[in-house]
N, C-alpha and C positions, 0 to 999 in steps of 0.2 A: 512925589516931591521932586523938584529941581535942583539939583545941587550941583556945584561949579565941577566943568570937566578936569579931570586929575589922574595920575599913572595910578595906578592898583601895586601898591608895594608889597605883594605876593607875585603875582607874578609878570610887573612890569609891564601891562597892557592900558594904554588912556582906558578912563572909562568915559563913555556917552554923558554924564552928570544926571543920569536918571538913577533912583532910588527910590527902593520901597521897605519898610522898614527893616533899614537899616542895609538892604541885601543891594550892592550897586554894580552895574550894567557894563559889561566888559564889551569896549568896543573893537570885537574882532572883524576882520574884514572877511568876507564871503570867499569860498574855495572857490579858485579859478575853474577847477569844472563847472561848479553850478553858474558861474558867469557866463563862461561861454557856451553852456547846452541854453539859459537863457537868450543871448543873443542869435543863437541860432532858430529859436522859437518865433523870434521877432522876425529873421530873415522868412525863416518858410513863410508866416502870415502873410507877409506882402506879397512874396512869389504867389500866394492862395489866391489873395485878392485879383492880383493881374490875370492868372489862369482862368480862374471860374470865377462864374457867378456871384455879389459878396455884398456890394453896397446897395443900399434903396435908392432910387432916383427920382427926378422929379414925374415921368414917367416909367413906371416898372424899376428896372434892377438895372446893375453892370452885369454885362453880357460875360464878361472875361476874353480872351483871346481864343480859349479853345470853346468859347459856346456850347459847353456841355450841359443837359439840361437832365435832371431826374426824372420827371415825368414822362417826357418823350424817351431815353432808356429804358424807364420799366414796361413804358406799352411796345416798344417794340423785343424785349423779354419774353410779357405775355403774348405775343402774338408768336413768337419763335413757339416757344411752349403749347400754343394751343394748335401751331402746325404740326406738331411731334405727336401730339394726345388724338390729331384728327382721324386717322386711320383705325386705331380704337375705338373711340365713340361713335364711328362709322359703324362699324361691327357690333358695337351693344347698341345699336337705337335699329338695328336689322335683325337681333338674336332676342329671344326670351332668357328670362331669370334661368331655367335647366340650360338651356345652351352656352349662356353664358358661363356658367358652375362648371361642366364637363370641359371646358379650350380650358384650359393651367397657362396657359398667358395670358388671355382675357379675363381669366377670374382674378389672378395677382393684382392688374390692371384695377378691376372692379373692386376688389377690397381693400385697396390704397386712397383709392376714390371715395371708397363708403367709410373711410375708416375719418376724414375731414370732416363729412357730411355729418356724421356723428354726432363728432366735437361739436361742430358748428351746430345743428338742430337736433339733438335728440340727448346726449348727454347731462343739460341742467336738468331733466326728470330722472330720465334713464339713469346716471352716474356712467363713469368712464368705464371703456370696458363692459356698460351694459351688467353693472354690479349692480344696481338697480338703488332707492333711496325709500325713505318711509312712505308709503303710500303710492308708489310707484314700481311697476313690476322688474324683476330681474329678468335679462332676457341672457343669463349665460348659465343658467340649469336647462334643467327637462322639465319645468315644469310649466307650458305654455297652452293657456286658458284659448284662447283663439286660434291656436294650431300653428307647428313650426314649420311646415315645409317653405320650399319656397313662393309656392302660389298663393301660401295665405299668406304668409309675411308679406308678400308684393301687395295683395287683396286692402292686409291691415293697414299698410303706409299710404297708400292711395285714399284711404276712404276714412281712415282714423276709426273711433270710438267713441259712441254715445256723444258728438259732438256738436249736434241740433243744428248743424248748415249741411252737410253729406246725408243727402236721404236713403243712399247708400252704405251709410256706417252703419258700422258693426254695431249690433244691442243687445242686451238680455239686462232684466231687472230680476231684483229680491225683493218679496211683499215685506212690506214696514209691518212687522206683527204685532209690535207694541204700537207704534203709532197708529195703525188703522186699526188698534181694537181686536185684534185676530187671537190673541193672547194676553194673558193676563200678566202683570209681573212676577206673582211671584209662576207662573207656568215659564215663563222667558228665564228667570232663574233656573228651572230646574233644565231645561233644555239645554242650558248654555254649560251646565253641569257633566250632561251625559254629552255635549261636543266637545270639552276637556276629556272626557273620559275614550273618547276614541281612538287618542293621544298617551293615553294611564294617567292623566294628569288631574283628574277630578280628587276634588277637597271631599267632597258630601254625597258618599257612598248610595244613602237613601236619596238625597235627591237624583243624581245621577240613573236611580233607577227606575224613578216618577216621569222624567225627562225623557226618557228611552221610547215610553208609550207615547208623548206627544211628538217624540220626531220620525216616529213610523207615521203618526197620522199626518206631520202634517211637512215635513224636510225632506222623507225617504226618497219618495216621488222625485226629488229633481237631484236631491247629493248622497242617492244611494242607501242600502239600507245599513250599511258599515260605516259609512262617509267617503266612498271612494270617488265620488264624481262623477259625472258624466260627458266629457268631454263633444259629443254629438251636439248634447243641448247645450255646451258652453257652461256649465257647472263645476264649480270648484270643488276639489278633495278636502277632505276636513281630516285625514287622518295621516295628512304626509309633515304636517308643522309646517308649511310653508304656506304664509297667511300674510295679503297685503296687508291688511289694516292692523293686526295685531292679535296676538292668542291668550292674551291675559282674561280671567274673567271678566271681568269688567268690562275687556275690550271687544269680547262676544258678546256678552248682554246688550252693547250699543248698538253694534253689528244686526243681532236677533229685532232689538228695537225700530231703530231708523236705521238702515242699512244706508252704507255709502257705495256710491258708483262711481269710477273710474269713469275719466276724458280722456281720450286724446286726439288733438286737431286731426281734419285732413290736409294733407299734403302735395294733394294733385292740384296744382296750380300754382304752387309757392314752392316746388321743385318739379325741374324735368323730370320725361320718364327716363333719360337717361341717369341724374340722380337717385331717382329712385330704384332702377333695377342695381345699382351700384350702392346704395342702400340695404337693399333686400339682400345679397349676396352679403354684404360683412356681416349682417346682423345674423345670417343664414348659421355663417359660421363662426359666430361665438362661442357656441357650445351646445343650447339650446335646440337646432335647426334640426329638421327631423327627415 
C-alpha cells in the first residue's frame, strides 16, 4: 500500500509512504561507509575494465592496457611445471617399478603422481584411498587375488581383467553350477551352508555337513580343502570374510549359481608407461603391496 510520505512521530524519521499492514517504512539514509566502500567498488570496475580484458567486441574482446590473457598464463605455468617434472620423468621412463620404489625421491615423486592418477582413473571403482566399493576390490588390505608386488600390479594395470580387448588380461573363471546343471538347488544350498560354515557362520548344521561332501568333490580342487585359496591358480579364500560380491546366504547361493566376474579395462594405451609405473608404485603402497 501507498501511503503519503510523513515524519514517524516515535522517532522523528520521514518515512518512504510505503506500508504494509499497517507496519511503515522509515526512510533512513545509508551509512556513509557502505557509500563509499560502494563507490569505491564502482571505481575499481572501471580501473578493471581499462587494465584487463572485460567487454565483448565486434571482433573478440577489449584487450585492456596490460594484455593479460588467462590461457596464455596458465600454458606458460604448465610448461614451467612440466620443465621442473622433466628430470624426473626422465628417470622413471629409464627405471623399472623396483627401481623406481628403492630412489625415496623418485618414489615421493611417483606416488604424488599416482596418487592424481588415482582420483582421476581408478577411484570411481576402486573408492579413494583404494577402500574399495561393492563389487569392486579393496586394494589397501592383504588380500590380493592377482598378486601385490610390484610386477603384477604394473602386469594388472597394463593389461586389466577379463576385459575381452587385451588378449593379454588377466582371466580365470567359476563354473555356473546351477546354471550349467552341475548341481542341483537344493545341493547349491547345502554347499553354500558348509562355505558359511568355514566362517562358523552356518544356520543348518545338517546341511552344512551334506555340503562338506559336495565341496570336497567338487570346490576343494580350486579353493582348497578348508577354503583357503590358492593364490597360484588365482583362487579366492573362503574362510578370511573378505568376499567381493557378498557372504550372506543368499549372496553364495547366487555366487554358487551364476557366479559373477569382475572387469577391469586395460590401460596400456589410455595412460603412459610413465603413468602407469607411477600408478603401480602408489597402489604398491597402499597397504596391500607385497
Amino acid at each position: 500500500m501507498q501511503a503519503k510520505a510523513e515524519k514517524d512521530s516515535i522517532t522523528g524519521v520521514e518515512t518512504t509512504g510505503h506500508e504494509w499492514d499497517g507496519i511503515r517504512e522509515l526512510n533512513n539514509p545509508l551509512p556513509k561507509w557502505w557509500l563509499y566502500t560502494f563507490y569505491a567498488t564502482i571505481v575499481f570496475a572501471v580501473v578493471w575494465w581499462i587494465l584487463y580484458p572485460a567487454w565483448p567486441w565486434v571482433h573478440g574482446h577489449t584487450t585492456g592496457i596490460l594484455h593479460s590473457d588467462q590461457r596464455t598464463i596458465l600454458g606458460q605455468d604448465m610448461e614451467a611445471a612440466h620443465a621442473r617434472q622433466a628430470a624426473y620423468l626422465d628417470r622413471i621412463a629409464a627405471e623399472t617399478p623396483a627401481q623406481i620404489n628403492a630412489d625415496a625421491e623418485l618414489q615421493r615423486f611417483a606416488i604424488a603422481g599416482g596418487e592424481v592418477l588415482f582420483k582421476e582413473n581408478c577411484a570411481p571403482c576402486h573408492g579413494l584411498g583404494g577402500a574399495g566399493r561393492k563389487g569392486y576390490p579393496t586394494l589397501a588390505d592383504d588380500d590380493w587375488l592377482w598378486g601385490g608386488t610390484l610386477e603384477q600390479i604394473d602386469y594388472t594395470i597394463h593389461h586389466g581383467i577379463r576385459n575381452g580387448v587385451d588378449p593379454d588380461a588377466r582371466d580365470s573363471q567359476m563354473p555356473a553350477f546351477g546354471a550349467d546343471g552341475i548341481l542341483t538347488r537344493p545341493q547349491i544350498e547345502d554347499v553354500a551352508q558348509h562355505v558359511l560354515s568355514l566362517t562358523g557362520r552356518a544356520t543348518d548344521k545338517a546341511a552344512a555337513a551334506r555340503g562338506a561332501e559336495l565341496f570336497a568333490q567338487n570346490c576343494a580342487a580350486c579353493h582348497g580343502d578348508v577354503g583357503q585359496g590358492n593364490k597360484e591358480f588365482v583362487v579366492p579364500a573362503l574362510s578370511d570374510r573378505i568376499w567381493l560380491y557378498g557372504d550372506s546366504l543368499q549372496q553364495v547361493e547366487a555366487q554358487v549359481t551364476r557366479p559373477r566376474h569382475g572387469v577391469m579395462p586395460t590401460w596400456q594405451g589410455r595412460l603412459s608407461d610413465n603413468a602407469i609405473k607411477m600408478l603401480t608404485i602408489y597402489v604398491h603402497g597402499l597397504g596391500g603391496g607385497q
